[in-house]
N, C-alpha and C positions, 0 to 999 in steps of 0.2 A: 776322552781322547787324550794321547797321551801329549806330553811337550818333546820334540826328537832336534837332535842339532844336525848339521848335513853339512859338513867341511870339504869341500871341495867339486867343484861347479862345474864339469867338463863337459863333453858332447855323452858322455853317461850318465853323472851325477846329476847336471841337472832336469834330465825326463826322470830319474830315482825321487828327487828330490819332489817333482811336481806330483807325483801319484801320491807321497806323502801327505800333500797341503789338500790336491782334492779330495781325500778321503776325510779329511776334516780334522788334522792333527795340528797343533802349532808348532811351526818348521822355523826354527834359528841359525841363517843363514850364514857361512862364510867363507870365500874362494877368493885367491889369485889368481889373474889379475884382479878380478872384480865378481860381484854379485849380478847375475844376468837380470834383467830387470823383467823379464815376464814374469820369474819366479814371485816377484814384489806386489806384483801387479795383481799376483795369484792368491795373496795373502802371507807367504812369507815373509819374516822380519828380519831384516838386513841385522849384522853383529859388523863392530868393527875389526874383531880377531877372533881366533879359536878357545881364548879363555870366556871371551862376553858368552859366546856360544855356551860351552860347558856349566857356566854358574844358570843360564836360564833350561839348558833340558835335563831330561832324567836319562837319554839313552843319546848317546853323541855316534853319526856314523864319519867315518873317512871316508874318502873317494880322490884316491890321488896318483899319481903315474906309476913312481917307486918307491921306494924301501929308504932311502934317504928323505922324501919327502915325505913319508910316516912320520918317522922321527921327531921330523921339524913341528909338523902339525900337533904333535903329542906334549912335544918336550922344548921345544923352545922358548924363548920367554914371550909373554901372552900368551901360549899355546896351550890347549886344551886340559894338560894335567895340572896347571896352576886354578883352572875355573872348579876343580875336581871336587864335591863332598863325596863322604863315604856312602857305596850302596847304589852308585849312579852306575851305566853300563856304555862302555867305548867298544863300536863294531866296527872293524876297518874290515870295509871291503872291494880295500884295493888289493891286487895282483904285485906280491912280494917276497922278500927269502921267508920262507919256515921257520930258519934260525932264529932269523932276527926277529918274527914274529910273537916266537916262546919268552925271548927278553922284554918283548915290550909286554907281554902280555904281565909277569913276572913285577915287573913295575905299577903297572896300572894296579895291581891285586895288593901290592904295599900303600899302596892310598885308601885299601877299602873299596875298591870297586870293582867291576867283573867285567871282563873282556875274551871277545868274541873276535874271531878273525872268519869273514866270509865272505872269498870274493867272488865271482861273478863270471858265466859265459852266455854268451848270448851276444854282444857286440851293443854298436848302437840300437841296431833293432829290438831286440830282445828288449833294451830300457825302454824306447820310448813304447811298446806293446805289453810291458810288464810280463813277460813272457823268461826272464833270464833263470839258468839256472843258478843256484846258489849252493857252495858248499861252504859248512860250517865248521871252525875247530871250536870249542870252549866246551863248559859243562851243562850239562840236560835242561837244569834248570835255570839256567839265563839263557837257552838256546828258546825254551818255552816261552819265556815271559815276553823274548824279542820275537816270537815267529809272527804272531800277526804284523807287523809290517814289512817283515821279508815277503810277506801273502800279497802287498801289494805291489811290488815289485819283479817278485818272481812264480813260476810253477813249480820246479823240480827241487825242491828245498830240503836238504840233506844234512845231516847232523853226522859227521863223519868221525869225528873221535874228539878228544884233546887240542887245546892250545898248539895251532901249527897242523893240523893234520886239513883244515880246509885249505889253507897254503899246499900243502902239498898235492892235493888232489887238483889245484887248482894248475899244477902245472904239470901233472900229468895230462889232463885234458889240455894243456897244452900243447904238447909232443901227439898226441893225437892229431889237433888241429892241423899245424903243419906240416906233418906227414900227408894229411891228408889233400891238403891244399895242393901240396908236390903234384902227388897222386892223379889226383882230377884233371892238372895242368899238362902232364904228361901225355894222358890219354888223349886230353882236345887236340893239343899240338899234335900228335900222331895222327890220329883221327882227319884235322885238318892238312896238314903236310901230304897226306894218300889222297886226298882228292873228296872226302867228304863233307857233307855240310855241317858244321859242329855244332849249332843250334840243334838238330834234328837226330844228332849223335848224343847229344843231350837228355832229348827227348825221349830216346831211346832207353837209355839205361837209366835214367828215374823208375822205369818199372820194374827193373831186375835186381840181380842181388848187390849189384852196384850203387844201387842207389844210395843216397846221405844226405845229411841237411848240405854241408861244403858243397857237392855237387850242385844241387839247390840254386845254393844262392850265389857261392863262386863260380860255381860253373859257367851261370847268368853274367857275373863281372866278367869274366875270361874272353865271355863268344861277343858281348857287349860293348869292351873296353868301359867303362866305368871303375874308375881304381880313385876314387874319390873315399876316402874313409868314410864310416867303417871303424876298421881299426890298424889302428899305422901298424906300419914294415917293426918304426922303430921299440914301439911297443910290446910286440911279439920277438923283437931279437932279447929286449931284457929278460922275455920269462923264456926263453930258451938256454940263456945265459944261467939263469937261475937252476935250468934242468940240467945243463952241461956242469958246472960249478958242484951242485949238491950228486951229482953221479959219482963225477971224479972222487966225495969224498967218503962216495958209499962202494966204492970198488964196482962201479955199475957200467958197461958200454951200452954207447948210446949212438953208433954209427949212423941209423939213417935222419936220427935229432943234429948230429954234425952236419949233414949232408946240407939240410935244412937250411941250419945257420949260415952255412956257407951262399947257398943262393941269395938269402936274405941279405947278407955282405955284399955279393954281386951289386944287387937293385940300388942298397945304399948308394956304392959307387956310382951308380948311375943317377942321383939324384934322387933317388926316389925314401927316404928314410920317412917322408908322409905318406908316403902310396896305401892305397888299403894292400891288407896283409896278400889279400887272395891275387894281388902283380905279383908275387913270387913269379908268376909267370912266366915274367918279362926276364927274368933270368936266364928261362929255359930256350926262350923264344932265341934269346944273344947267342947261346950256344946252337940253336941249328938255324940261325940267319933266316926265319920267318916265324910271321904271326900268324897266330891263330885267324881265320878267314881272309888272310888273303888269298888272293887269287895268285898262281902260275903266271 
């Protein structure tokens, strides 16, 4: 079994982090605020920083909101690249710029070590079900030597090119998402606004060519109200940010990803910068002055 480090402990990280330790690997613990204590309980071994982490495994993963918070985890002092020997392997696979991925990645390879950027969609579900997919950037053969524990984390596990191209793809399915989220919410609110019943409208187009996992499970939050993340508003405005920013500097329009951000903006305003992603909603809702099952 191998020894794996696990830097960052969220409502993702740490069901990633627990499939690790039951599978029988020694997991070397370390998050802000804190280390959750089930994880402990479960045989993980608490570290005080991201360096203790790095001197005790052979393969260290991130798991952290953004692309500033990489950094920190990698490179700041106690953090993960000072714990570094040569030959060890750093997977961050949190949701960040590509750019800055390729730099970090470029650094970690000047210590002798190999690094893999591969983040993740699936939400909370997905982690705690092991069920997430994963796209990978790095080389074949660190993408090899890491895949059995991507195995127990994820299904769809994809080796997509080079340092930075699992970033990218990762925010493509981005733009997917929240289009798609629009999408779904559009139609209930119409659907409900004409006088139908949106659960049963729901129900409906799960069988047709309509159908999607978004529909699924947001459609579920929509007709429900459950906007309990999940995965926050503000989470998905970063990696939008991230699509809008690297568009702008590939000559790329990206109208209905604006559209998007813009609702997403909306909710903030309303307080909602926690909200699970799929209240986009509630933007829409603001705009024709009802919700999805009310009543006339």
């Amino acid at each position: 079994m191998s020894k794996v480090g696990f830097v960052g402990l969220g409502i993702m990280g740490t069901p990633m982090a627990e499939h690790l330790i039951r599978a029988g690997h020694e997991v070397f613990l370390y998050s802000i605020p804190s280390i959750p204590e089930r994880l402990v309980q479960a045989g993980g071994k608490a570290c005080a920083c991201g360096k203790e982490v790095a001197q005790q495994a052979e393969v260290i993963i991130t798991m952290v909101p953004d692309t500033p918070h990489v950094a920190s985890a990698l490179f700041d002092p106690n953090g993960i690249a000072e714990g570094l020997t040569p030959g060890k392997i750093v997977v961050d696979m949190s949701s960040i710029s590509p750019i800055e991925t390729k730099e970090f990645a470029q650094k970690i390879n000047a210590l002798g070590c190999q690094y893999l950027d591969a983040p993740v969609s699936g939400g909370e579900v997905g982690a705690k079900n092991a069920t997430l997919s994963i796209m990978v950037g790095g080389s074949e053969a660190t993408f090899e030597k890491v895949k059995p524990l991507f195995e127990l984390m994820g299904k769809n596990i994809t080796l997509v090119g080079g340092n930075g191209d699992g970033q990218t793809a990762k925010v493509a399915n981005q733009i997917i998402v929240a289009l798609t989220i629009e999408a779904v919410g559009e139609a209930l609110l119409f659907a409900s606004k004409a006088g139908a019943d949106p659960a049963k409208v729901r129900a409906a187009l799960m069988g047709g060519f309509a159908s999607s996992k978004i529909l699924e499970v947001h459609g579920e939050r929509m007709v429900k109200r459950t906007f309990n993340p999940g995965f926050r508003i503000e989470l998905h405005q970063k990696d939008l940010n991230l699509a809008l920013s690297s568009a702008r500097k590939l000559g790329v329009s990206l109208p209905n990803t604006a559209t998007c951000q813009e609702l997403f903006n909306a909710c903030a305003a309303h307080g909602g910068s926690a909200w699970d992603h799929s209240a986009m909603v509630r933007a829409l809702e603001i705009l024709a002055h009802f919700e999805i099952g009310q009543k006339d």
